[in-house]
C-alpha positions, 0 to 999 in steps of 0.5 A: 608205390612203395613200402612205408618211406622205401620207393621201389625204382621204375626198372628193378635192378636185375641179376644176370644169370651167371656161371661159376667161371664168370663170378668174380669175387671180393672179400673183406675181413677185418677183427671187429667188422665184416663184409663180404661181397662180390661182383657178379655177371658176364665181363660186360654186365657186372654188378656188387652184391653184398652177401653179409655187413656186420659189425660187433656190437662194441664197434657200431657208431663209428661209421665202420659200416659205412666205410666197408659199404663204401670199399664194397661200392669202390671196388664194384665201380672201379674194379669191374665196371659194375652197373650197381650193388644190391642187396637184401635185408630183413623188412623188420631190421630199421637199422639197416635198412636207415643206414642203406638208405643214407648210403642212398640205396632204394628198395626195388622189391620185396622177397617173400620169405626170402629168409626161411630156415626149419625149426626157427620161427612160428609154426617150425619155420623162420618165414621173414621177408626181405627187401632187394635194395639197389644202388645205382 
């Protein structure tokens, strides 16, 4: 079962419950690009998490995306030994989520109004659902 062309994986990725003194975190920052991202879990159990991937507008079409998703994933895998990347993305946004797809990242399930702010959408609130996608 699945959203449209987005298959859900047999055994959802889960995140492990952390503390403050076992999240370890990596940042990459750049004038035209931004990533941001870390590897979360116990020393045993660690996995990527991307927080935010942007790209201004003047810069998109030049594969930056990719090569910071790609630093993100290297740094997870290399570094920490993680079992995965995850992240969440808007359902509405088809360019993200046909850029993660071609990175080979699958959705495992859908968040209900996983982006809620007061004041931003219909009714006073922004109540958009987001995909949780993995990498393995």
């Amino acid at each position: 079962m699945g959203y449209g062309t987005f298959p859900f994986f047999s055994t959802p990725c889960s995140e492990t419950g952390t503390t403050s003194s076992s999240v370890k975190r990596f940042f990459f920052l750049a004038s035209s690009t931004t990533v941001l991202g870390k590897a979360e879990g116990s020393p045993h159990d660690f996995h990527g998490h991307v927080t935010a991937l942007t790209v201004a507008p003047e810069y998109r079409r030049l594969s930056l995306a990719r090569t910071l998703m790609n630093f993100l994933e290297t740094v997870s895998d290399d570094v920490y030994a993680g079992l995965f990347v995850d992240l969440y993305v808007r359902c509405t946004n088809s360019i993200a989520i046909d850029l993660y797809e071609g990175l080979g990242y699958s959705v495992y399930r859908r968040v209900r109004e996983y982006y809620g702010s007061l004041g931003l959408g219909p009714g006073g609130k922004d109540e958009e659902d987001a995909f949780g996608s993995c990498l393995l």
